[in-house]
N, C-alpha and C positions, 0 to 999 in steps of 0.2 A: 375581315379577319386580321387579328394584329399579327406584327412580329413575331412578338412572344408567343402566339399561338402556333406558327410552323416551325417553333425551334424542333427538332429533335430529339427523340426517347436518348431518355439516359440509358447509356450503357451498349447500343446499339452499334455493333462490331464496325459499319460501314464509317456512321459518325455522319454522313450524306457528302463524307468530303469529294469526292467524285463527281455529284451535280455540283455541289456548291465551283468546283477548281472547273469545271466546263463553264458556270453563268461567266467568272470573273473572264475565264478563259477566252469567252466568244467576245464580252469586250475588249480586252487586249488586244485580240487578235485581231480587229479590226482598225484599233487604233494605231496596233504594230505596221500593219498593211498599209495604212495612208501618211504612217511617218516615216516608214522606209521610202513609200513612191517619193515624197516630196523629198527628203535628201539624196537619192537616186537622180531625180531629176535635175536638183541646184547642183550635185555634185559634174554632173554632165554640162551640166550652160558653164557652172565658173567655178572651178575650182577653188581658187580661193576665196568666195563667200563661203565654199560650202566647209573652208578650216575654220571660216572666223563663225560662221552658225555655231561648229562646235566648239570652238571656244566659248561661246556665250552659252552656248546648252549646259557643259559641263562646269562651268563657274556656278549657274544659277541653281543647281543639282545640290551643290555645297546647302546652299540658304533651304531650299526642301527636305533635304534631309534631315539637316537642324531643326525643323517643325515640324516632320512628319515621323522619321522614324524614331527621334528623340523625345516624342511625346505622347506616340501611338501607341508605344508597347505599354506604360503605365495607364495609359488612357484603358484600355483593354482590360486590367486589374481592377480599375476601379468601376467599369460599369458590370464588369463581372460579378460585383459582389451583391449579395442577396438585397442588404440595407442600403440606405443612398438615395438623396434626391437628384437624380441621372439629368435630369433637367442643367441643374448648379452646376452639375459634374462635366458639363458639354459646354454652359456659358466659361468657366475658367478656364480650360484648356484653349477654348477658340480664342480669350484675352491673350491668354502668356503666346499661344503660337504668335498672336496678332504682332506683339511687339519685338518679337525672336525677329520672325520676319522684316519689320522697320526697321530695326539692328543691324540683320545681316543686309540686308540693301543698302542700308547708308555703307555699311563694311570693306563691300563689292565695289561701291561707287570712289571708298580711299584707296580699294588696291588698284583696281582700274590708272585711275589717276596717277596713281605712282609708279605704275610700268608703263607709262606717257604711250597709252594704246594712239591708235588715229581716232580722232573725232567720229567717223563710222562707225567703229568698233564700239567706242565705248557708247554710244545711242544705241547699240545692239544689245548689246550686255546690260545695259539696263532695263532695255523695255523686257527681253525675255525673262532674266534674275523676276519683275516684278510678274509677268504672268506665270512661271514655271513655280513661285512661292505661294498661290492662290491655292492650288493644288493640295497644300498643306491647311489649308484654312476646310477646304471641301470635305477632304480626307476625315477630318474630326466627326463629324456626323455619318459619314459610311463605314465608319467602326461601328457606329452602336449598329448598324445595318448587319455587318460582321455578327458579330455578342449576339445576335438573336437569332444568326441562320439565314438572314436573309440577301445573299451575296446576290440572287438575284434581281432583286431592286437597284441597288448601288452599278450592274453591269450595265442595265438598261441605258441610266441619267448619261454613265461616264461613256458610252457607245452615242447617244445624241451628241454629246459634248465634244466628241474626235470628231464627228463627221461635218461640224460645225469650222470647229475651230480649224481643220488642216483642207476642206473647203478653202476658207479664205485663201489658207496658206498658199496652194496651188493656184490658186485663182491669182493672185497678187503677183507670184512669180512668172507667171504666164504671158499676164501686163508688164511686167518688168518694174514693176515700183520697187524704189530703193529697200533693202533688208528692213530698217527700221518698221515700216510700213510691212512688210510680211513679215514684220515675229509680232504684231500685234494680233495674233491667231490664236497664241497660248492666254491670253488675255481671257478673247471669246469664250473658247473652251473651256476655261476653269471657273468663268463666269457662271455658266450653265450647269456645272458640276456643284459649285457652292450654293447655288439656290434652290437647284436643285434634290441636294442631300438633304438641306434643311428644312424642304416640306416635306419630303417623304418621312422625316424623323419626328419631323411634326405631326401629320396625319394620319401616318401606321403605327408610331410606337404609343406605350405607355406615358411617353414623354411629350404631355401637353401645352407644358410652357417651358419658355428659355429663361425665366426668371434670374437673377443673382443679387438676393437679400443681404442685407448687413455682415451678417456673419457667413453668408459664403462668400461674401468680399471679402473678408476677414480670413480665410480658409485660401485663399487663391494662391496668397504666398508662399505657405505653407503649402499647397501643389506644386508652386515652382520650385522649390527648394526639393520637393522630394522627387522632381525628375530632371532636374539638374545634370545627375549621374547620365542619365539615358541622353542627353544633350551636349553632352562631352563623348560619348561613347560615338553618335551620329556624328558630331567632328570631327574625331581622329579619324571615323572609318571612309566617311566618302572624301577626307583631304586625303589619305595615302593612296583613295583610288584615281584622284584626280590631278595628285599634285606633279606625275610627270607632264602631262598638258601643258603647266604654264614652264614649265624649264623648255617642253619642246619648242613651244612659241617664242621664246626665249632667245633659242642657240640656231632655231633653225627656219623662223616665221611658218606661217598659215600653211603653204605646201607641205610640208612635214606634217603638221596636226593632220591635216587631210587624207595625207597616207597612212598614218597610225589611226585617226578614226574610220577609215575604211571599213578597216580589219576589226577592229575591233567592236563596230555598229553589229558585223557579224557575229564574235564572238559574245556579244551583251543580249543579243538576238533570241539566244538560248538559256541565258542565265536566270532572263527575268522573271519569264515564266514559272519555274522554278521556285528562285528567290523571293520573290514579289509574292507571286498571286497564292502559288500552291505554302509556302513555308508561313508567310510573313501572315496572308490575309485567312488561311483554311487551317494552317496545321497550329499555330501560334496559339490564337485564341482556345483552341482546344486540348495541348497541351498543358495551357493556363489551367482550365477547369478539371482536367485529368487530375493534375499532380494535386489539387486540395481535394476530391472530391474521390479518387476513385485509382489506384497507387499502380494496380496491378494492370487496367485498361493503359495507363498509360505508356508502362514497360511496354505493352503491346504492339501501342503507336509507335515507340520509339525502332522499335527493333523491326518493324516493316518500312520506317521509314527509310532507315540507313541500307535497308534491301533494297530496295529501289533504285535512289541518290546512286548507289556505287555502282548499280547494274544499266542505268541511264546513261552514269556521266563517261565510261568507256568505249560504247560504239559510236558516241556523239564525237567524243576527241578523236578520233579514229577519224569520223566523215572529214570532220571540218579540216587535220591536216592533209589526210591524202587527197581531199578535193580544192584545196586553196585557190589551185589556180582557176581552176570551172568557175569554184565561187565568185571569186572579186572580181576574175573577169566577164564572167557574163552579169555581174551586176551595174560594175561602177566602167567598166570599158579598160584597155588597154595601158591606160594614164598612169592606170594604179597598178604598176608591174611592182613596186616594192611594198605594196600591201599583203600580195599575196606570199613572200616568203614569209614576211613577219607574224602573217597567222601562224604557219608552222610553232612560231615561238609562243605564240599566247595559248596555243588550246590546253594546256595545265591548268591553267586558269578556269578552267569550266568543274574538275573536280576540285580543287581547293574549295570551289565558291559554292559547291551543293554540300560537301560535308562542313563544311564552316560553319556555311548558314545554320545549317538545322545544330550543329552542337550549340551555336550560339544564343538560337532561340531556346533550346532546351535548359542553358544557364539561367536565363534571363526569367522563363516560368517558374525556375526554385529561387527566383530572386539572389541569383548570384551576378549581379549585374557589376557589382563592385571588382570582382575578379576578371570580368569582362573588362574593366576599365582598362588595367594596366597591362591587357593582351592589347588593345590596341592603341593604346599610349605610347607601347615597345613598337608595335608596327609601325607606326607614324616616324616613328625617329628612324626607323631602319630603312621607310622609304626615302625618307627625305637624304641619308644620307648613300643610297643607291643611287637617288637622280641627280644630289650633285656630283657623284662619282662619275657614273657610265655615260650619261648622256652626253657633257661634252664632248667626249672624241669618240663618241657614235650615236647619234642624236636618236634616230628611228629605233635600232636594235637595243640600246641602253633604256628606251622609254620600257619597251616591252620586256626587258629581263628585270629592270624593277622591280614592275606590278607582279610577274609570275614570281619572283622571290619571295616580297612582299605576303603575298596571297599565302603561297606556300606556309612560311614562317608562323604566320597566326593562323591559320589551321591547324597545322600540327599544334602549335598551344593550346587553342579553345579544343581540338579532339583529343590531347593527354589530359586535360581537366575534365573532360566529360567520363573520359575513360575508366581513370580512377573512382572518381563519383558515383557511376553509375554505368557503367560499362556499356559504353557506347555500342563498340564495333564489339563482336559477336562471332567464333570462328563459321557458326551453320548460316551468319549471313553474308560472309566472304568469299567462303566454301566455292557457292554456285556460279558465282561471277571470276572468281578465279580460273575457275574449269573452263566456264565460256572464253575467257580470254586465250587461253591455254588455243585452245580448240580451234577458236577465230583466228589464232594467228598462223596455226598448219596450214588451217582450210586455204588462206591467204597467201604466202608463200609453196603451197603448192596447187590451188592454181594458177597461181602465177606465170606457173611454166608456161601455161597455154598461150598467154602472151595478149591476154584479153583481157584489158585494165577492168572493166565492171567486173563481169565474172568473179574476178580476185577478190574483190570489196564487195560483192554481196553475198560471196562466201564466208569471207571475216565476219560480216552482221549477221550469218543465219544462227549462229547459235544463240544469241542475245535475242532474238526474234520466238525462238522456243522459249529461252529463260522465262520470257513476258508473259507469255503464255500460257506456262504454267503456274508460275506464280499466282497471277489474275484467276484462274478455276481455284486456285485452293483460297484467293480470297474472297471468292462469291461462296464457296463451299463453307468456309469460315464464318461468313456473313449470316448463312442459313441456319448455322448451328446456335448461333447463340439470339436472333432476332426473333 
């Protein structure tokens, strides 16, 4: 059976996004599990490998972003469309990523060099930069996986590819061989993901050959010029997410990264899921085909979405600051006592980044990507001048008011452009999550009396635990009526 044979009935209330957000789900979640163990672990032997690992994770993030979310989202458009040799349309994108990523490596290898890192560091930062950028080559071919429903193919490859690749990783640490020598893991593992994507794309789809004839040589520029926008957009958004990192490295060396990616390993923990699997890889491509194809289903999506995002992202921010200290310290040990204040300050950070997301993929489906540009063109300039502000004369606390300002700022822009446009936010999907907070926060402060920290906190979550609950009956109920 191909692809395109288990897409999904049009119109079909569910949309199958629930299996599809569990296949992506179960690989993450395993890949989550063995990249937590493994910097759990480095963070425990040595602290400072485990600032300068993220140093080099979050540098090389920059160059994947730039080929993967810079190119995915048009990618998406185009194989979406009825006409099209999907073939051509997969060899040019894999070209232009190919050479984005040459670019940004050499790029990596100028800044490196001119923040005169240690010879350690910069062997780090480049082997990872070059396996962490693979990932975007993989990617290209588990879209059309995406476009046709099939997320469950793409979980399986990228689930061998984690156990593979972060195998080594532990394995290597274990033995003690120098860092350079354990970040050659992400290599592995994107190795197995790109060859993998590409026979499955090969084998199950419509798309028999990766040919690129004269004139789709021809066409290819004319690709890269028309995602360009979406390449600048990936730019600004993951440099103002990453650019307090290098001032922290900066003012305060590797211990300092260490304490702020602690917390923040945490607080990205929750985002991704979200972000990633459920926005980017389930709801994205389907709001694509909503908004040409079907006006009213999409309203539909949109306004269970933003139900959700807002009814998630409040007992989440809730866990994560009244548990900080449980958190980082039963994870990362005792070392990291100023991790666990500074989550207090990032968990805003977790609502900015779910209603964001989704208004920004919501622009980005009516091809409003252009108005998206110069939300986050404004953001870039407003981080950069937050972290040259705050971080000098508070290195840790000014990293994290940054981003949460940051975050803040371009959400509220991308949700008043959505607002206007199409009315995002909604008073009957506010309404319920309003009440529950309301309610969670009696419940919490009084039983607080009792002087039983759980109790307090699983009183605050019980009404967001109903919310769910009923929500979920009225959307299988919803489901039934119309499938």
């Amino acid at each position: 059976m191909t692809l395109s044979q288990k897409t999904p009935k049009a119109g079909a209330a569910s949309h199958g996004i629930i299996g599809k957000f569990l296949h992506l789900a179960s690989a993450q979640t395993i890949r989550d599990l063995l990249h937590t163990a493994f910097f759990i672990y480095l963070a425990r032997v040595n602290q400072s490998n485990y600032g300068e690992f993220q140093l080099a994770f979050n540098t090389a993030m920059i160059v994947l972003f730039l080929g993967e979310f810079g190119l995915n989202q048009p990618l998406v458009s185009s194989l979406s469309k009825k006409y099209g040799n999907k073939g051509d349309i997969l060899v040019q994108y894999t070209l232009i990523k190919g050479v984005i990523l040459v670019l940004g490596w050499l790029a990596v290898t100028a800044f490196i060099m001119q923040q005169r890192y240690t010879g350690g560091l910069t062997n780090l930062v480049q082997v990872i930069t070059a396996g962490v950028g693979m990932e975007a080559l993989a990617s290209t071919f588990f879209v059309a996986c995406r476009v046709k429903g099939r997320q469950d193919v793409e979980a399986r490859i990228r689930a061998i590819g984690s156990v593979v690749g972060y195998g080594w990783a532990l394995g290597a640490l274990a033995l003690g061989l120098p860092p350079h020598w354990i970040a050659l893991f992400k290599i592995l593992e994107n190795s197995i993901c790109l060859v993998g994507g590409a026979w499955v794309t090969m084998s199950k789809t419509e798309m028999k050959s990766l040919t690129l004839n004269g004139k789709a040589l021809a066409r290819t520029w004319n690709t890269a010029k028309g995602g360009l926008v979406f390449v600048m957009l990936a730019f600004f958004s993951i440099l103002y997410n990453k650019a307090n990192l290098f001032f922290l490295q900066k003012f305060s060396g590797p211990y300092a990264v260490a304490q702020y990616s602690a917390t923040w390993e945490v607080v990205d923990a929750i985002q991704i899921p979200i972000t990633s699997l459920l926005m980017k890889s389930v709801l994205y491509p389907l709001f694509v085909g909503l908004w040409r194809h079907n006006k009213g289903e999409f309203d539909r999506l949109k306004d269970n979405s933003v139900k959700w995002l807002l009814g998630a992202s409040i007992p989440v921010m809730f866990f994560l600051f009244i548990e900080s200290d449980r958190i980082i310290g039963t994870i990362y040990g005792p070392s990291y006592v100023q991790a666990m204040w500074l989550q207090k300050w990032l968990v805003p950070a977790v609502m900015f980044s779910f209603i964001h997301n989704l208004a920004a993929y919501l622009m980005m489906s009516q091809h409003r990507q252009n108005a998206l540009f110069w939300i986050y063109a404004a953001g870039l300039a407003l981080n950069l001048i937050l972290c040259a502000t705050l971080i000098p004369h508070d290195p840790l606390l000014g990293a994290g008011l940054a981003i949460v300002l940051t975050k803040g700022v371009v959400a509220l822009c991308t949700v008043y452009f959505c607002q206007r446009n199409m009315t995002l936010i909604k008073w009957r999907s506010v309404a319920p999550v309003a009440l529950a907070s309301a309610i969670g926060a009696a419940l919490y402060f009084g039983l607080g009396l009792l002087g039983i920290r759980e109790i307090a906190e699983a009183g605050a979550l019980a009404p967001f635990g109903w919310l769910a609950v009923r929500w979920w009956k009225d959307m299988k109920a919803q489901a039934r009526g119309v499938v």
